[in-house]
N, C-alpha and C positions, 0 to 999 in steps of 0.2 A: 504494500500500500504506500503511496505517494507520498509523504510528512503536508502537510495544510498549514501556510502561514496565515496568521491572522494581519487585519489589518496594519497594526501597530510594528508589522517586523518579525514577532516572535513566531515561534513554533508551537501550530496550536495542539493541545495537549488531543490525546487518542479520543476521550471521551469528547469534545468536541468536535472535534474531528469526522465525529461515527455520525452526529446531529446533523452537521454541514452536509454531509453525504445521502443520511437520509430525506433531508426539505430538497437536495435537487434531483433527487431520482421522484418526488412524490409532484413538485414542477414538471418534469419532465412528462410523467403519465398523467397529470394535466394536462399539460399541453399537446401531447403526439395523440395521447387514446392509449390503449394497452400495448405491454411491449415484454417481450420474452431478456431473460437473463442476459441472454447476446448481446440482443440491442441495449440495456441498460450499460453494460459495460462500454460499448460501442461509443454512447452518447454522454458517457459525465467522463470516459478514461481512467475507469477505474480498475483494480487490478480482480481478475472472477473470482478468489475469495475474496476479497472486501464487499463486491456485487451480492455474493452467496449471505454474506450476513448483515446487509441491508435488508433483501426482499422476507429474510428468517425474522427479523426487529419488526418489521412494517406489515406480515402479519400476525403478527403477535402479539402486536399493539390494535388488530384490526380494521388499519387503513386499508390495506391491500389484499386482494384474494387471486386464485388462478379462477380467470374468468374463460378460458378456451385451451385449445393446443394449436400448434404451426407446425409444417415440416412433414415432409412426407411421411412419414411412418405414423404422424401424429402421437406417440407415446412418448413416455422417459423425461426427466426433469428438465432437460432440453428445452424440450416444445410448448414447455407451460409456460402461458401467455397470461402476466398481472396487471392488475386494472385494479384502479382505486374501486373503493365500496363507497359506492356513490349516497345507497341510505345509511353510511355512516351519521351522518346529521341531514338535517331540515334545516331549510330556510324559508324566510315569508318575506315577501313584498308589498306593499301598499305604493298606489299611485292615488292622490288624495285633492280632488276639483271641489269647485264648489256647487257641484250636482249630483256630485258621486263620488264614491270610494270604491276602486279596485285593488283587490288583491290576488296575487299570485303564491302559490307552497310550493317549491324548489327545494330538489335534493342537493346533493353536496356539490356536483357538477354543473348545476345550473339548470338543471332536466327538468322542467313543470310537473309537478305531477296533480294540480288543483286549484281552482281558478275561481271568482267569485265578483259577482257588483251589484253592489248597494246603492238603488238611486238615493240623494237625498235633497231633501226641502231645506233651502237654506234659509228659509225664516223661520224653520222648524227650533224644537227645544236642542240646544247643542249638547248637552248632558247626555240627552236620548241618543243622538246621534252616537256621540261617544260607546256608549255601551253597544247598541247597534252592529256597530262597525267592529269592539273585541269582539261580540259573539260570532258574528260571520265569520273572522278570523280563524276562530278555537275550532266553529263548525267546518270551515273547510280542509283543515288540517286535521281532523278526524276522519272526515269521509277519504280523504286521500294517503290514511294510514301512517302518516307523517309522525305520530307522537309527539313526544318534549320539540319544541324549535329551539334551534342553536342561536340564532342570527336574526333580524329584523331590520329591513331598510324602511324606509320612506322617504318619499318625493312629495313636496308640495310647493308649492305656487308661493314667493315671497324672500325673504334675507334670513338666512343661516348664517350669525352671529361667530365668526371666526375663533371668537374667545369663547364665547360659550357654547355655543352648539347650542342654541335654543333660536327658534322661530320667530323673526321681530317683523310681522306684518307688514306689508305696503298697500297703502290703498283701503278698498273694502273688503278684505279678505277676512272668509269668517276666525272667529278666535279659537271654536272649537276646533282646528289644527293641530295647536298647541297643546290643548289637552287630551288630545287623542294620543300622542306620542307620552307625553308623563303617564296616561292610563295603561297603556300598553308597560312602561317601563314597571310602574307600581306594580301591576297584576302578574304579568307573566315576570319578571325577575330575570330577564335575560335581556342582552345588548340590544338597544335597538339605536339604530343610527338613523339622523336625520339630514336630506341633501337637499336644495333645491332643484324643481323638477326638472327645469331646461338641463343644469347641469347632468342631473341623468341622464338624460337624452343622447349629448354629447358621448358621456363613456358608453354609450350602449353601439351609436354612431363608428366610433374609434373599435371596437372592440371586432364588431358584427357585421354593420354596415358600408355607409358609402365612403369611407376616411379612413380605412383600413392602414391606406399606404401614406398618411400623413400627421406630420411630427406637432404641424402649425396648422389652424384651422380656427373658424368662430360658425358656432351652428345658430343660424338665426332662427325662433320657437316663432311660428304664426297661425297662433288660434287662438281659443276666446280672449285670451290676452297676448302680446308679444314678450319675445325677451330675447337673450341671447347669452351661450354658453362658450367662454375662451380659452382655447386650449393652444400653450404656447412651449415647444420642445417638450411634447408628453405629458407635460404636466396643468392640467387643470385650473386654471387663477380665478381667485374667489373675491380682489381686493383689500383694503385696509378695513371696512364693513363688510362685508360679504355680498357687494353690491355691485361687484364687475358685471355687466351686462343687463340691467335694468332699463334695458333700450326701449321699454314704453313710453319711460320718462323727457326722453332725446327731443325739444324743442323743433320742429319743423315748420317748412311754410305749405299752405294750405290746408291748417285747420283755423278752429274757430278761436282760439284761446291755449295761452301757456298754460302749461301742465304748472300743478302746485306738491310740493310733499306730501301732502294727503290724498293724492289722485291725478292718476297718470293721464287723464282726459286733455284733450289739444295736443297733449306730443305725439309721437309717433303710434300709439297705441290708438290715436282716434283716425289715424291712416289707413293701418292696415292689419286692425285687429278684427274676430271675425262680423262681428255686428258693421262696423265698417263693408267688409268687403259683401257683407250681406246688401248693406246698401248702395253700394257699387253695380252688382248684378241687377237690383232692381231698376236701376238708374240708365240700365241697357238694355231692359225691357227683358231682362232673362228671369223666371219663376222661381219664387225663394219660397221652400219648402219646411216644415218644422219648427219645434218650438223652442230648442237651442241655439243658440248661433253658431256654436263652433260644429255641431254635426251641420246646420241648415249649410255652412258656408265651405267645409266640407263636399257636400253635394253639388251645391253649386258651380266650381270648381273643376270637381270631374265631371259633372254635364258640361261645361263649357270646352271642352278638349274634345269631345264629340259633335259640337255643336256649330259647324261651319263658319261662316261669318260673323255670325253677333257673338260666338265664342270667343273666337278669335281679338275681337277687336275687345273682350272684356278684358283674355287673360292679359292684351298688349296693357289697357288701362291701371291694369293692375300690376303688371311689373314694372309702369312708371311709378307706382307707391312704394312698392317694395323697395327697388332701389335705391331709395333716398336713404334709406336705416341702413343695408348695406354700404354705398358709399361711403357715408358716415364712418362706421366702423373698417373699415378698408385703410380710411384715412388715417387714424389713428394709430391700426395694429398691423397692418402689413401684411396679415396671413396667407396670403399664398392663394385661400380656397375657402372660401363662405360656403355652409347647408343650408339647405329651406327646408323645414325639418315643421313641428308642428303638424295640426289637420291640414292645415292649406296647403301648408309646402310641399307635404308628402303628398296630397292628392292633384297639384299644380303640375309634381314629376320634371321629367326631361321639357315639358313645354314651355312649362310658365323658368325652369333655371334656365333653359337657355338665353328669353327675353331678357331675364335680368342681368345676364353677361354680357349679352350682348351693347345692353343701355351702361353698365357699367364701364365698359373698355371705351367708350364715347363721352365719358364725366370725370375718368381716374390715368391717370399716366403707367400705377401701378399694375400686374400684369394678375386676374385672380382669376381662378375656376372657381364658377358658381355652381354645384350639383344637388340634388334633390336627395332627401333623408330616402331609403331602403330599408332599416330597422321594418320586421312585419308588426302587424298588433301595436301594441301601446310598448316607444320607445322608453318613458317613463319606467314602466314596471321592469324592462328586460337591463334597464341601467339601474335600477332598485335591486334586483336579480343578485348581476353583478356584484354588486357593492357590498350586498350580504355577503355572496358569494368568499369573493377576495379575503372578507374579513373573519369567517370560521374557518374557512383553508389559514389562513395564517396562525389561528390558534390551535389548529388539530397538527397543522404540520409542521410544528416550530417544539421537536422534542427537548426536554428540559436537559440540561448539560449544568 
């Protein structure tokens, strides 16, 4: 076996040593999928007995099991192919609007295995709601066999307090949020973490999606509200408040009044948020359906991509708004490559990102690719996913030394 220095220079001690070996072979079958004794040794350079009493520690500890065989004859310790034990833990996710609460129950890989949505009245009792919202939880983490959960994420709409980690409202966003996340904490007695949503979006984006292959990027959210999430060399920036990308607030011309701290109305959110773009299509004589805005606007949207002429000249009207909040942020950050991410942007696609690049490269010197969010279902919950995800893998696979 190889000696492992540690940062500082030294040689780290065997028992260290075994830990370091074992978090990058349990990465490793993270990230490939399962893998026989060969390939581990293949892929960390390790020598086959060190290999031999890694995969003997990890299941023992019950991370890891022989999930198949490989190789012609298929038998003999060989051909045993390991694979994490994915119901080693549960995870829950919460994507959390102010019409609804969904949630997702994820096993240790990320694998859905239970899913749930709770409309809700938001001028209803928020107390009620609160409890509402753990019992669907508990229920569907029952129905989906899941027992004890490991991990809890949540995405809501607002500023995630850098220092605290607590939810400080913008706008009219209900309160019951905040106590949704303390109830969850007091009740079940396990981590729950709290992100804003956009930002989810973005890791789900970067992880799965359309930014796979990019380091710098800002996802612009367009739906019932806007926002935007900035990811610069990999790493996610949240500001000195936690207020990086509150682009509803962004001052523009062509509304009716500046926006104030207490509501994002007149800045860019009364552009091209969905109640906006609802009235935009009506404004084009195209049929605005529902009684949400961000589904109605939604809909609208993808009918207009099928919609010949009068489509057409919506989506054009419409990536003259858009652009203005990109531009903007283009201006400041540099990134390379804007998402249109959101109901709208996801349902706008290649048609309405192309308009917006194209009006882009006619306003900015600098050179971006504008591309449309891919995340399927709700980006929100699968970067809620994630984020549970990452953070029971770091505690189940980080052996004590």
């Amino acid at each position: 076996m190889t000696a492992i220095r540690s940062h500082a220079g030294r040689t780290a001690s065997p028992r260290t040593a075994r830990a370091i070996n074992d978090r990058l072979a349990l990465e490793l079958l993270q990230r490939e999928g399962p893998l026989t004794a060969a390939q581990l040794k293949s892929l960390t350079g390790l020598s086959r007995p060190s290999v031999a009493d890694l995969v003997e520690r990890l299941q023992e500890s019950g991370l890891i099991a022989v999930v198949g065989e490989t190789g012609a004859d298929r038998r003999g310790p060989n051909a045993r192919v390991y694979g994490i034990v994915a119901d080693r833990a549960h995870l829950a996710a919460f994507d959390v609007r102010t019409h609804s609460v969904a949630i997702e129950v994820a096993d240790l890989l990320g694998n859905a295995v239970g899913s749930a949505v709770l409309p809700v009245d938001p001028f209803g009792d928020p107390q009620r709601t609160v409890r509402r919202s753990v019992a669907l939880l508990e229920r569907t983490a029952r129905t989906a066999g899941a027992g004890a959960l490991h991990t809890i994420a949540v995405g809501a709409p607002g500023l995630v307090d850098p220092a605290t980690g607590e939810l400080r409202a913008t706008g009219q966003l209900p309160a019951w949020h905040s106590a949704l996340v303390a109830e969850l904490r007091r009740r079940l007695s396990l981590p729950v973490l709290l992100e804003n949503e956009v930002n989810l979006a973005a890791v789900a984006e970067r992880r799965l999606g359309s930014v796979r292959d990019r380091e710098d990027f800002v996802l612009l959210w367009l739906g019932h509200g806007v926002g935007a999430a900035v990811v610069l060399g990999g790493v996610l920036r949240r500001g000195a408040s936690g207020g990086t990308g509150e682009i509803g607030f962004l001052p523009v011309p062509g509304t009716f009044q500046l926006p104030k701290a207490s509501g994002c109305e007149g800045g860019f959110h009364s552009l091209a948020g969905s109640a906006a773009v609802c009235a935009l299509a009506r404004s084009h004589g195209m049929p605005v359906s529902g009684e949400d805005d961000a589904a109605a606007a939604e809909g609208v949207v993808t009918a207009a991509r099928a919609g010949g002429k009068q489509g057409e000249l919506f989506l054009d009207a419409l990536a003259d708004r858009v652009v203005i909040g990109v531009a903007a942020v283009t201006a400041v950050l540099d990134p390379g490559c804007v998402v249109l991410g959101g109901e709208v942007g996801r349902a706008g696609g290649t048609d309405l990102a192309a308009r917006v690049e194209e009006r882009l490269g006619r306003m900015s010197p600098l050179p971006t690719q504008v591309r449309a969010g891919t995340v399927a279902g709700s980006a929100v919950l699968r970067g809620a996913v994630l984020l549970a995800m990452d953070a029971a893998q770091d505690a189940l696979f980080t052996p004590e030394v």
